[in-house]
Structures are given as structure tokens and as C-alpha cells.
PDB file with one MODEL, atoms N, CA, C and O in Angstrom:
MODEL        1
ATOM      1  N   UNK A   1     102.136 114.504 104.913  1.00  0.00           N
ATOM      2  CA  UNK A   1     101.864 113.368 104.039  1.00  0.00           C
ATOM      3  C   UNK A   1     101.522 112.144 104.896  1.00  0.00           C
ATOM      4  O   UNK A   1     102.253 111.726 105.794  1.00  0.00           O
ATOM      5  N   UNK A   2     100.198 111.539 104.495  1.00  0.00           N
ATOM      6  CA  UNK A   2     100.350 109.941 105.076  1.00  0.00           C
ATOM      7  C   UNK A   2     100.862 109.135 104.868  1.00  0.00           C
ATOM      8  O   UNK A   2     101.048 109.075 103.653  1.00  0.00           O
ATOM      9  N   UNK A   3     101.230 108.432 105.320  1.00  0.00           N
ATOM     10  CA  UNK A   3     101.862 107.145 105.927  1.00  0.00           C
ATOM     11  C   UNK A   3     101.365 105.999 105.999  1.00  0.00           C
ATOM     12  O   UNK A   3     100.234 106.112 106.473  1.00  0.00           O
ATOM     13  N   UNK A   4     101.666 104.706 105.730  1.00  0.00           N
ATOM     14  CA  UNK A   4     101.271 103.174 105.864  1.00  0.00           C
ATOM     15  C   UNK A   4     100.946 103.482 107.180  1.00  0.00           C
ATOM     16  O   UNK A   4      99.849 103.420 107.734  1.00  0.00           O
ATOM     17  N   UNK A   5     101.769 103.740 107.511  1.00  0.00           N
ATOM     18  CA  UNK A   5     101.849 103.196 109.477  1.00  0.00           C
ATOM     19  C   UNK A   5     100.506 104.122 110.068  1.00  0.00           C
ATOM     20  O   UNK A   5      99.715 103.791 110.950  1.00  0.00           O
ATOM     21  N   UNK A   6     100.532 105.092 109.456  1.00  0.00           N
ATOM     22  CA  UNK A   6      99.040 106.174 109.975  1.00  0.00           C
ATOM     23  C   UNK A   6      97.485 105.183 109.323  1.00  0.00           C
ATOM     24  O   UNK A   6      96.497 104.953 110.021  1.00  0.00           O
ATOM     25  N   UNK A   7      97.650 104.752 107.904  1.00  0.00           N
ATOM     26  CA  UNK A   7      96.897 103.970 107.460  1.00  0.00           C
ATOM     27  C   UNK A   7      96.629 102.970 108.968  1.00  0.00           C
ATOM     28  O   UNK A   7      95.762 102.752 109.815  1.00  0.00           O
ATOM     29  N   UNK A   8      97.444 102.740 108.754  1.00  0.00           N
ATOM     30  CA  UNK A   8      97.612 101.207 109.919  1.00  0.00           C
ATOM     31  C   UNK A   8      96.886 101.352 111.600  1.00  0.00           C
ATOM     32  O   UNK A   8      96.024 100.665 112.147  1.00  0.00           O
ATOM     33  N   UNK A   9      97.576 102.418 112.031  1.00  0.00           N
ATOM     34  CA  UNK A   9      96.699 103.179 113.024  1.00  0.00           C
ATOM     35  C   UNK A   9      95.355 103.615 113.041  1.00  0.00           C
ATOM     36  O   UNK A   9      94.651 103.023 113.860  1.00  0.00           O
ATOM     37  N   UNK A  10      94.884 104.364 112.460  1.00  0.00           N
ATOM     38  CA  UNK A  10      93.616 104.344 111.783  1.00  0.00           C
ATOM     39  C   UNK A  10      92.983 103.510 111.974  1.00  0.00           C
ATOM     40  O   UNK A  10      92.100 103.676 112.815  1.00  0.00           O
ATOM     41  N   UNK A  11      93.113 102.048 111.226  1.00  0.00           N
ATOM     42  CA  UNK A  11      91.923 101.020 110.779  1.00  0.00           C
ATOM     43  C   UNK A  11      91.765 100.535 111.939  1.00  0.00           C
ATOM     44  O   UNK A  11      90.666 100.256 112.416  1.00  0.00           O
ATOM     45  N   UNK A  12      93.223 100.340 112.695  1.00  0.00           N
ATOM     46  CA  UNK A  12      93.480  99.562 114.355  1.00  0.00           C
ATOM     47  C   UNK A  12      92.482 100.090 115.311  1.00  0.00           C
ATOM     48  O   UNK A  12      91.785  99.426 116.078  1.00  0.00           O
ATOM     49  N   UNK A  13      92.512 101.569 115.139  1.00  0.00           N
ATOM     50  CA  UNK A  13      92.009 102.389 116.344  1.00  0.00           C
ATOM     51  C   UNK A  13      90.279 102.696 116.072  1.00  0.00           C
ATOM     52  O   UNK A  13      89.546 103.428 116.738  1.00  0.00           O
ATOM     53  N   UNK A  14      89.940 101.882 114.880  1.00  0.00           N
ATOM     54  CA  UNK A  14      88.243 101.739 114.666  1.00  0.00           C
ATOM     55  C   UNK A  14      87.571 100.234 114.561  1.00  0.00           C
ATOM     56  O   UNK A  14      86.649  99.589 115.061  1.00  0.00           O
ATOM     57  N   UNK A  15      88.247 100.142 113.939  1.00  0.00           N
ATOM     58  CA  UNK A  15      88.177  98.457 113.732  1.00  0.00           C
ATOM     59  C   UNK A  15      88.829  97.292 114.311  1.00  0.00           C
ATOM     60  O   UNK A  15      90.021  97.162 114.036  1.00  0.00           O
ATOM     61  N   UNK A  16      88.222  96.320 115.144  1.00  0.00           N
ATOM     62  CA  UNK A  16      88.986  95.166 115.955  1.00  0.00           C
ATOM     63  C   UNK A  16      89.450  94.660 115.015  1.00  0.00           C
ATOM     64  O   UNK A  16      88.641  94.481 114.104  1.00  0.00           O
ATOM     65  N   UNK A  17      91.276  94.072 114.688  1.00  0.00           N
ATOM     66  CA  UNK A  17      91.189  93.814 114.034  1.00  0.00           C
ATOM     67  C   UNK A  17      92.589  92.225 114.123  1.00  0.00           C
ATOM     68  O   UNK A  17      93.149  92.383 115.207  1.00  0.00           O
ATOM     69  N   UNK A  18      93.053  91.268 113.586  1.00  0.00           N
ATOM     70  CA  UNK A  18      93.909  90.232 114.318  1.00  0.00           C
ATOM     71  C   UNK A  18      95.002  91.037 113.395  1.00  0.00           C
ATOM     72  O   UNK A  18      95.926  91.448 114.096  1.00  0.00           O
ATOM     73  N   UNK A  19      95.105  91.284 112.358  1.00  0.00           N
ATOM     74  CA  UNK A  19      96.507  91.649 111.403  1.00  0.00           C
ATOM     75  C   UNK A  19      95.824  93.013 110.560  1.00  0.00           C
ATOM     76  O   UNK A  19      94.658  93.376 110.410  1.00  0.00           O
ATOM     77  N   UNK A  20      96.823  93.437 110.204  1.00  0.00           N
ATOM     78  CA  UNK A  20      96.968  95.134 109.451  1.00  0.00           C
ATOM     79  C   UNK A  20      97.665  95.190 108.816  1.00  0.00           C
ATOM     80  O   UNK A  20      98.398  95.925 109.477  1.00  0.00           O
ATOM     81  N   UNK A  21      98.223  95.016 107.880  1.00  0.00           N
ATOM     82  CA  UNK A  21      99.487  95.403 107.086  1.00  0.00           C
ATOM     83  C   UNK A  21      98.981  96.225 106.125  1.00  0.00           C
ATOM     84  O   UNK A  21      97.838  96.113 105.681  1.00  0.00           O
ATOM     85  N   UNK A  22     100.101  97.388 105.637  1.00  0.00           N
ATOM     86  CA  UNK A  22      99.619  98.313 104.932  1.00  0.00           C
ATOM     87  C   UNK A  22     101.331  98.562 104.533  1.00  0.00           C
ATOM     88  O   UNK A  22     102.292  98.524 105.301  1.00  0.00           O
ATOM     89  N   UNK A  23     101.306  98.830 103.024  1.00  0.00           N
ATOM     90  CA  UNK A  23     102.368  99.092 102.343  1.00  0.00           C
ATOM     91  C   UNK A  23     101.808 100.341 101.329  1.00  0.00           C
ATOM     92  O   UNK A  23     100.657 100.367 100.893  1.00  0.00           O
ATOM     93  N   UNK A  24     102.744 101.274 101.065  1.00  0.00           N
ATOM     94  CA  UNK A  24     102.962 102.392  99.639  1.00  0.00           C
ATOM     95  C   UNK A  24     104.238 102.738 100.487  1.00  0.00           C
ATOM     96  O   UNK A  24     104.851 102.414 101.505  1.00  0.00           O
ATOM     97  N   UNK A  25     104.248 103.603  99.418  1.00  0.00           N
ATOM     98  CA  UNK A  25     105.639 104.477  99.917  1.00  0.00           C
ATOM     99  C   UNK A  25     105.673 105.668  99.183  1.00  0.00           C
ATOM    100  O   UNK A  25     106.737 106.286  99.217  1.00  0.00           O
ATOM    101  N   UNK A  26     104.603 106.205  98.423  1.00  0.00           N
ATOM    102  CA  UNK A  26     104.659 107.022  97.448  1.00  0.00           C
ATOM    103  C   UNK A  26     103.467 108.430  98.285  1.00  0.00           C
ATOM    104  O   UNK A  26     103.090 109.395  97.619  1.00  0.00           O
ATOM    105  N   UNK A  27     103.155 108.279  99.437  1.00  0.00           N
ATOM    106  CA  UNK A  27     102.177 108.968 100.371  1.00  0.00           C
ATOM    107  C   UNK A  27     100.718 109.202  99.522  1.00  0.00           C
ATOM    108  O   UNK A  27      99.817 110.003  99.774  1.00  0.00           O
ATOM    109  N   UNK A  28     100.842 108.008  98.210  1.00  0.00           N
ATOM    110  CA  UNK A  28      99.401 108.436  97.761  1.00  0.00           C
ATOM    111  C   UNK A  28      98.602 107.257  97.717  1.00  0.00           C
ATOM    112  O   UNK A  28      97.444 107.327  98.127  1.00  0.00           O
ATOM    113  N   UNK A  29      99.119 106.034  97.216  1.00  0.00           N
ATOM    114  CA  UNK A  29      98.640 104.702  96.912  1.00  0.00           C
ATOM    115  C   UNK A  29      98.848 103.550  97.607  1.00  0.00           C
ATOM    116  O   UNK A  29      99.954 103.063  97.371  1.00  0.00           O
ATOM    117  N   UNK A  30      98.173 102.936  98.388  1.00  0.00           N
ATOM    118  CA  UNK A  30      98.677 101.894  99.210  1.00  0.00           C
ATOM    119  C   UNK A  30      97.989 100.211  99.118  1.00  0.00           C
ATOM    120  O   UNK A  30      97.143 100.029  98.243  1.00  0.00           O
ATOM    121  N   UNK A  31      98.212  99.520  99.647  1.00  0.00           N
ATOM    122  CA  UNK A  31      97.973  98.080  99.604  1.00  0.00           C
ATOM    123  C   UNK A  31      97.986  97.623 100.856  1.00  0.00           C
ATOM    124  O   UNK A  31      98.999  97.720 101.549  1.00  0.00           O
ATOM    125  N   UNK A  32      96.577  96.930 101.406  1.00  0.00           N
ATOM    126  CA  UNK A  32      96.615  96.697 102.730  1.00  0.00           C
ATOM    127  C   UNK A  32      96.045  95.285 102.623  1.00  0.00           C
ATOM    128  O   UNK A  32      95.197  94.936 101.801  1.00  0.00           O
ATOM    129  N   UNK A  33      96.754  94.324 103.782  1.00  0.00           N
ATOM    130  CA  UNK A  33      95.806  92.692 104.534  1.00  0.00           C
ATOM    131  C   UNK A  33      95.344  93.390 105.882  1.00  0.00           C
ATOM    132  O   UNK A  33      95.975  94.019 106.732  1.00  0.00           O
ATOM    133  N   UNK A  34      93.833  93.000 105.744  1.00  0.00           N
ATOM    134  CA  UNK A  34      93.633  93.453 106.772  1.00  0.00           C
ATOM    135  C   UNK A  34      92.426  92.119 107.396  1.00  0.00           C
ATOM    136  O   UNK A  34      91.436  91.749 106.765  1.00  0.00           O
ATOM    137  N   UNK A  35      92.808  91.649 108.606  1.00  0.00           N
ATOM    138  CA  UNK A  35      92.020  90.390 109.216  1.00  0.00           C
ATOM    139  C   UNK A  35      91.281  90.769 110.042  1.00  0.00           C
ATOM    140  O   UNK A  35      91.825  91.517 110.855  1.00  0.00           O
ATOM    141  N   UNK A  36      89.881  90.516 110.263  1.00  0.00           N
ATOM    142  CA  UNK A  36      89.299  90.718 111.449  1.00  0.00           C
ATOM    143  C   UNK A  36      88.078  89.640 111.620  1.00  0.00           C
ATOM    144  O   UNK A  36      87.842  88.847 110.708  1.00  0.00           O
ATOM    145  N   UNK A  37      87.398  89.646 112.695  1.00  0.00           N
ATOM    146  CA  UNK A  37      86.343  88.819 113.119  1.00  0.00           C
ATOM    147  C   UNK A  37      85.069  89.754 112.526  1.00  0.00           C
ATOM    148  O   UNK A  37      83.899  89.373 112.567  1.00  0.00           O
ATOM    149  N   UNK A  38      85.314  90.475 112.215  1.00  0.00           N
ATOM    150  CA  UNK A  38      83.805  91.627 112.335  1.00  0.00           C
ATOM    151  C   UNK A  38      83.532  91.457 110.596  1.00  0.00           C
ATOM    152  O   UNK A  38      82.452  91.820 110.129  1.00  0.00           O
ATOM    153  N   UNK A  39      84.318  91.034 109.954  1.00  0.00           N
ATOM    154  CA  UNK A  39      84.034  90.758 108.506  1.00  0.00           C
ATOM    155  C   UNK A  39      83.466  89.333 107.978  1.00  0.00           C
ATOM    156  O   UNK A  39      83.499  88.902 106.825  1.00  0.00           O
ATOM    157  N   UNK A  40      82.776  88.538 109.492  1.00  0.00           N
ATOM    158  CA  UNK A  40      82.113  87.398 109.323  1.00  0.00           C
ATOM    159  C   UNK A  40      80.827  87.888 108.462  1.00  0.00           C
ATOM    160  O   UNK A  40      80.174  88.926 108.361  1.00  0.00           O
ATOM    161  N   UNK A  41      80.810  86.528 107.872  1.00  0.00           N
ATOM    162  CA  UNK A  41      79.129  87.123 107.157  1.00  0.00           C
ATOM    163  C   UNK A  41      78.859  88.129 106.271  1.00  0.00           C
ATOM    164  O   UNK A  41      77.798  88.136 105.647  1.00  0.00           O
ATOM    165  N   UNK A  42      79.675  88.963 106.143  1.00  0.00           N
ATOM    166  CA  UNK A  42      79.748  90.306 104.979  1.00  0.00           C
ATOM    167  C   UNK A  42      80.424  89.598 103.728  1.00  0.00           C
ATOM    168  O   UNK A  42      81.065  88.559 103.568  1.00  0.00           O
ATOM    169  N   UNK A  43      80.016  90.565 102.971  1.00  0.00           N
ATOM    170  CA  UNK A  43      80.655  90.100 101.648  1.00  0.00           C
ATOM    171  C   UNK A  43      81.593  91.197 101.448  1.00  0.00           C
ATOM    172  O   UNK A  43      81.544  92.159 102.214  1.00  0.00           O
ATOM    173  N   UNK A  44      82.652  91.145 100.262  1.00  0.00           N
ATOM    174  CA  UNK A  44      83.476  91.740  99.915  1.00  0.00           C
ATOM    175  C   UNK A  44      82.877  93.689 100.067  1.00  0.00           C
ATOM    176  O   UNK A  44      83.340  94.658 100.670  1.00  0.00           O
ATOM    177  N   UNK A  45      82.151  93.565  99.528  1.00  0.00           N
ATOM    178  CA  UNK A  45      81.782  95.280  99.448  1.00  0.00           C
ATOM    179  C   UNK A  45      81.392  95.636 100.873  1.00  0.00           C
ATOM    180  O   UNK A  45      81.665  96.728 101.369  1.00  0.00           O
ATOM    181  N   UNK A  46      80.727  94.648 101.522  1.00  0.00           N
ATOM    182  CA  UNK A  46      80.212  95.516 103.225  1.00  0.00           C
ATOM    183  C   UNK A  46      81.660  95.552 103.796  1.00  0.00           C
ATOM    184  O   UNK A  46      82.126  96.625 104.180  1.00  0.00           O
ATOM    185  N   UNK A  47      82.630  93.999 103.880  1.00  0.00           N
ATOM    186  CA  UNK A  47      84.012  93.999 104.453  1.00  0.00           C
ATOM    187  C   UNK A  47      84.761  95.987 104.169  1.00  0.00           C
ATOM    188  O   UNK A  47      85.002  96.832 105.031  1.00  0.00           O
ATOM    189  N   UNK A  48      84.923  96.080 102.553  1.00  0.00           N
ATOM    190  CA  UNK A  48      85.284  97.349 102.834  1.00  0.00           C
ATOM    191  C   UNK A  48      84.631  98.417 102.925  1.00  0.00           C
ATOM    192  O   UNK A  48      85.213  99.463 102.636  1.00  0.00           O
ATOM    193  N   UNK A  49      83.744  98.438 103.197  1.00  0.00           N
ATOM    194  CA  UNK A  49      82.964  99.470 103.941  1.00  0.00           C
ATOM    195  C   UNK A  49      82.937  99.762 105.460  1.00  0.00           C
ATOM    196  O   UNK A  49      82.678 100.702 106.211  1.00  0.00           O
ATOM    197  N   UNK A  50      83.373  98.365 105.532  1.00  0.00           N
ATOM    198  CA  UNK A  50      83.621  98.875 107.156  1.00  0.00           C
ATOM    199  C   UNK A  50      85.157  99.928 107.643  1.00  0.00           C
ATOM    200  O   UNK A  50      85.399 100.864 108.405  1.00  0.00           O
ATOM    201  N   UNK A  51      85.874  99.091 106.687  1.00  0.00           N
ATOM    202  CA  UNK A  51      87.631  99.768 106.166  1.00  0.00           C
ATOM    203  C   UNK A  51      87.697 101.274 105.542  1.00  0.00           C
ATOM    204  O   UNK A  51      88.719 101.955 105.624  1.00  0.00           O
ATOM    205  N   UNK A  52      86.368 101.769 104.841  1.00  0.00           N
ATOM    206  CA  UNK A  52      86.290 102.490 104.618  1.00  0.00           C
ATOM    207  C   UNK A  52      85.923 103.839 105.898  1.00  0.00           C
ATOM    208  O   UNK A  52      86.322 105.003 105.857  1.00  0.00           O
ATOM    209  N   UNK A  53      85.086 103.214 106.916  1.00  0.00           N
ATOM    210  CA  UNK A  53      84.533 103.592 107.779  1.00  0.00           C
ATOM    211  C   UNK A  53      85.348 104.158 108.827  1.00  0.00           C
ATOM    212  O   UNK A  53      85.302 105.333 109.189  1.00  0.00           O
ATOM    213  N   UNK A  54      86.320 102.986 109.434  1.00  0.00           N
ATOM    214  CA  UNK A  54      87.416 103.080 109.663  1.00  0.00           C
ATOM    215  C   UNK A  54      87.773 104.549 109.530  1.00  0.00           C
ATOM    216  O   UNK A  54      87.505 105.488 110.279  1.00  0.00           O
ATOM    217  N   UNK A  55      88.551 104.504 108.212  1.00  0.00           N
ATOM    218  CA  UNK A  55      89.742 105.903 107.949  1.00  0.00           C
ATOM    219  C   UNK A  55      88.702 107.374 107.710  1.00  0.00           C
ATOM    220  O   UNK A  55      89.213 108.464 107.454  1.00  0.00           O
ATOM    221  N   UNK A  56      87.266 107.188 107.836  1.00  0.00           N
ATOM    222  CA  UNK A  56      86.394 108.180 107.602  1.00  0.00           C
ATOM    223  C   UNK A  56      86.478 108.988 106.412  1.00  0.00           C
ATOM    224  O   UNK A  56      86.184 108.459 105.340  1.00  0.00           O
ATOM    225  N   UNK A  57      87.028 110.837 106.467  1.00  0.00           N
ATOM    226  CA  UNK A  57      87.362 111.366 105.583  1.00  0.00           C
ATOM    227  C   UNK A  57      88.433 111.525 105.096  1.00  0.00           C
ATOM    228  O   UNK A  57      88.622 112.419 104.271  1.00  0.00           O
ATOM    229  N   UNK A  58      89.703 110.417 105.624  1.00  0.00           N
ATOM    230  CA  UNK A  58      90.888 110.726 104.971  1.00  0.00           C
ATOM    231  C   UNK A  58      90.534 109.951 103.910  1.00  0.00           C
ATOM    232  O   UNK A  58      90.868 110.462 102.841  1.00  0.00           O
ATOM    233  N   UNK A  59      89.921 108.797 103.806  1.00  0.00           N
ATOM    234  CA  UNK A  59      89.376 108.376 102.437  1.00  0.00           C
ATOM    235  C   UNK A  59      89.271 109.169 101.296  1.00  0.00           C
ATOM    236  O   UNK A  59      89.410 108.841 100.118  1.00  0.00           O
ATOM    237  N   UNK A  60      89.012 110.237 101.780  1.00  0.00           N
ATOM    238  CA  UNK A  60      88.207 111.454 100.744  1.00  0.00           C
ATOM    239  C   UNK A  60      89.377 112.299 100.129  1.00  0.00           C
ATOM    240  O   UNK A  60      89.613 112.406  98.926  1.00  0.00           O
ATOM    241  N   UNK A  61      90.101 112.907 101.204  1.00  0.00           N
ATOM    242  CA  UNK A  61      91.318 114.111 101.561  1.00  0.00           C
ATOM    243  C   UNK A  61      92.530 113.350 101.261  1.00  0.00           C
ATOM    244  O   UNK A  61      93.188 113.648 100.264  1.00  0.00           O
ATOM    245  N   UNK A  62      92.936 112.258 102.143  1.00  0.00           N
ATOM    246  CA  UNK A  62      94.256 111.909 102.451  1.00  0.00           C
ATOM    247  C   UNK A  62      95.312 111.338 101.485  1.00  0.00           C
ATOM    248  O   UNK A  62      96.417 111.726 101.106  1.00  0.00           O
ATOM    249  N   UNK A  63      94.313 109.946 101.159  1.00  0.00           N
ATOM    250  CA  UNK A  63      94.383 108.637 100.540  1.00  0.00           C
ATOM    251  C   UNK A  63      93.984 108.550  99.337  1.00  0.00           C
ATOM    252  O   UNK A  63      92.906 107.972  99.202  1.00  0.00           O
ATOM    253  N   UNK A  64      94.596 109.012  98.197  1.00  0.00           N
ATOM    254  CA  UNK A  64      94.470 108.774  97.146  1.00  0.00           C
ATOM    255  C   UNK A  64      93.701 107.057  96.556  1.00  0.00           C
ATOM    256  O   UNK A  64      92.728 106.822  95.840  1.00  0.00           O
ATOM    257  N   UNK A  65      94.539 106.281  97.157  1.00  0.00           N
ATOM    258  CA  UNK A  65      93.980 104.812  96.128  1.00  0.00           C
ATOM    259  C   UNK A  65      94.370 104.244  97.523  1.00  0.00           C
ATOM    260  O   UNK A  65      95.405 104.520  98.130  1.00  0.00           O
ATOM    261  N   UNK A  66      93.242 103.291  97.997  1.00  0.00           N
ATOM    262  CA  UNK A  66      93.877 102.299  98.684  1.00  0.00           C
ATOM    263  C   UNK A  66      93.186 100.758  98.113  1.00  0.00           C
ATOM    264  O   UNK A  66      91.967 100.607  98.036  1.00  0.00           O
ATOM    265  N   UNK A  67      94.045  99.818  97.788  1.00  0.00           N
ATOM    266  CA  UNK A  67      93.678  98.543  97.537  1.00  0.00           C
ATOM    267  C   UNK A  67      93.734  97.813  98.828  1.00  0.00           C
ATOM    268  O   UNK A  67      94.611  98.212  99.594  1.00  0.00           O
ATOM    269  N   UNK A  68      92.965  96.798  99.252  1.00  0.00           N
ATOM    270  CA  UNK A  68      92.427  95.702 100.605  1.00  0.00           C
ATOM    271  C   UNK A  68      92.224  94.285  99.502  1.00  0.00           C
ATOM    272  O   UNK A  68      91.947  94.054  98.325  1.00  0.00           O
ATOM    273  N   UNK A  69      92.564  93.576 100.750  1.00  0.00           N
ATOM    274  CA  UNK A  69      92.153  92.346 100.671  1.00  0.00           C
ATOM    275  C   UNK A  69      91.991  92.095 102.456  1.00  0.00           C
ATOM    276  O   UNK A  69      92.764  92.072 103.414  1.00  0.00           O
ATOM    277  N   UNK A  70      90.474  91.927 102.226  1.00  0.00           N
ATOM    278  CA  UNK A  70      89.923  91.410 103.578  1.00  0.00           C
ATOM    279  C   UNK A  70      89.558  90.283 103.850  1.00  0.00           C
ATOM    280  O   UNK A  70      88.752  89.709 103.118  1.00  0.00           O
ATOM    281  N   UNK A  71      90.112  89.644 105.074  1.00  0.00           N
ATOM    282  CA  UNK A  71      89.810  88.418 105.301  1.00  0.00           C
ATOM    283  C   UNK A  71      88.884  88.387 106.486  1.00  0.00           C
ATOM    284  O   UNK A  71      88.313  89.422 106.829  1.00  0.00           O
ATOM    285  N   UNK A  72      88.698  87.210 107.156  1.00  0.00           N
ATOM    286  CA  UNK A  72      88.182  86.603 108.615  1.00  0.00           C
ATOM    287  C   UNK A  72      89.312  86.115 108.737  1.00  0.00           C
ATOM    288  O   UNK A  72      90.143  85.816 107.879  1.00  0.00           O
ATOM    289  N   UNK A  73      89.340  86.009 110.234  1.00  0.00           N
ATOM    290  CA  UNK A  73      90.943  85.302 110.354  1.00  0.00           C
ATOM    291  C   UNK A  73      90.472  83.242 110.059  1.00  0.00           C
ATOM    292  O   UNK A  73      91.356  82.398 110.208  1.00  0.00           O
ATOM    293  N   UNK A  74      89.228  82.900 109.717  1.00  0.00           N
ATOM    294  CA  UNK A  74      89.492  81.760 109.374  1.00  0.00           C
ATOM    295  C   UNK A  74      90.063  81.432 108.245  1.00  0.00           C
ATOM    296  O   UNK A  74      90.700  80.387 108.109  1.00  0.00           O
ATOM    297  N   UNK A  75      89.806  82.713 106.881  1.00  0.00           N
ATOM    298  CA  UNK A  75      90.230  82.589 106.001  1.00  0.00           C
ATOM    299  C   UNK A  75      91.406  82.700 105.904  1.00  0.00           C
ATOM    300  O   UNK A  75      91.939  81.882 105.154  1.00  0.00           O
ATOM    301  N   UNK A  76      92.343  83.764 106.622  1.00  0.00           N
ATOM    302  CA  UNK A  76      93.878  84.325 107.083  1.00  0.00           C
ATOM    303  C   UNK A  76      94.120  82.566 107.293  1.00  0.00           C
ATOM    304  O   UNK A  76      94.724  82.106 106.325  1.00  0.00           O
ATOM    305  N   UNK A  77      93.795  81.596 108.274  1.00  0.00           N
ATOM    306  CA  UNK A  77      94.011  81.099 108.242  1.00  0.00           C
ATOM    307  C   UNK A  77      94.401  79.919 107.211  1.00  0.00           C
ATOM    308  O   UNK A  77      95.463  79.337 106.986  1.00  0.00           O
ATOM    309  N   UNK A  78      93.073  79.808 106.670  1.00  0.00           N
ATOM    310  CA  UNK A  78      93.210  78.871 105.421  1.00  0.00           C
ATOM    311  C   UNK A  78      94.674  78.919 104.538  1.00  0.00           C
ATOM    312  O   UNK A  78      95.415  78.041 104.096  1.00  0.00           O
ATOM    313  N   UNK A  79      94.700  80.840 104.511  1.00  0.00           N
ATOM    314  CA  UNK A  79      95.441  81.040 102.986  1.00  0.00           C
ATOM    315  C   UNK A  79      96.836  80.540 103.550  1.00  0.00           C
ATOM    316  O   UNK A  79      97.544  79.849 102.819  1.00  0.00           O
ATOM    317  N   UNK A  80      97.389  80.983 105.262  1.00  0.00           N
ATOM    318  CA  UNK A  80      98.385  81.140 105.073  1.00  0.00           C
ATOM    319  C   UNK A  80      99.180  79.375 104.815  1.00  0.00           C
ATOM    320  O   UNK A  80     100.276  79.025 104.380  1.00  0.00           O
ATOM    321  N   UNK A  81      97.631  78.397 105.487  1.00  0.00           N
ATOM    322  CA  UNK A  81      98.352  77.103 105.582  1.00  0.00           C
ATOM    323  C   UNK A  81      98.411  76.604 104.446  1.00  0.00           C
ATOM    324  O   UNK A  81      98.580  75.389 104.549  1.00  0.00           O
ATOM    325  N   UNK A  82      98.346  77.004 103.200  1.00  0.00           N
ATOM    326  CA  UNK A  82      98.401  77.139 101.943  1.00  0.00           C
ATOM    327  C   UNK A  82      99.656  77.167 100.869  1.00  0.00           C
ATOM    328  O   UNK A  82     100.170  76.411 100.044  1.00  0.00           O
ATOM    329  N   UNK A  83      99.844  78.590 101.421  1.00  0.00           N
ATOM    330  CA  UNK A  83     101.506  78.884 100.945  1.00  0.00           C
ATOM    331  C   UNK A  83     102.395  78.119 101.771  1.00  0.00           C
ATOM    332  O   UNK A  83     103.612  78.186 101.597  1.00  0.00           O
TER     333      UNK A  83
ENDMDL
END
């Protein structure tokens, strides 16, 4: 069964990335922040396409549902000085 933390590995080990967080606990459905520089200039659908790219065919096999919210870390920034 996968794992957040395999999620997490994954995106790390394709994608440069400043933060990763990835939560489920149910080995099917998960919820990830994921920050990087490489999601400058993309819009929401290319951002996860690259995330998609990332985890390849466990997308397909592994990972039932994964929800993202992708940032740039300027935006990471913005939000967190926010809360």
C-alpha cells in the first residue's frame, strides 16, 4: 500500500521542489502543498501536470484520488504571511 511519505518521495525525487506535504491515511486518497519554482508562469492545470508527471504511473495503479494545491514559493509566501 502507498503511503504519504512515498507520495512525498516521488514528487521530491522528480520535481525541484521548496515544500511537499502530503497527508491520507486511508492508502487511497490524499491531499498534498506542494511549492516549487518550476510552477512559475504555468497555470493551475500545467502546475499539475507537472505533479502528475512526477508520480508517472502510480497516478494510474497506485493513487486512487490525489488533491494539490500548487504554489510558487512567492505565493507560499504571500499565503503564509497571511494567516
Amino acid at each position: 500500500m502507498i503511503t504519504s511519505e512515498n507520495i512525498k518521495s516521488y514528487i521530491e525525487g522528480s520535481l525541484p521542489c521548496e515544500l511537499v506535504k502530503v497527508e491520507g491515511d486511508d492508502g487511497h486518497h490524499f491531499n498534498a502543498i506542494i511549492v516549487s519554482h518550476e510552477f512559475r508562469g504555468k497555470n493551475k492545470i500545467q502546475q499539475h501536470q507537472l505533479v502528475y508527471k512526477a508520480l508517472g504511473d502510480r497516478m494510474k495503479q497506485e493513487i486512487h484520488a490525489l488533491s494539490m494545491k500548487t504554489l510558487t514559493p512567492e505565493q507560499w509566501s504571500e499565503n503564509n504571511a497571511q494567516s
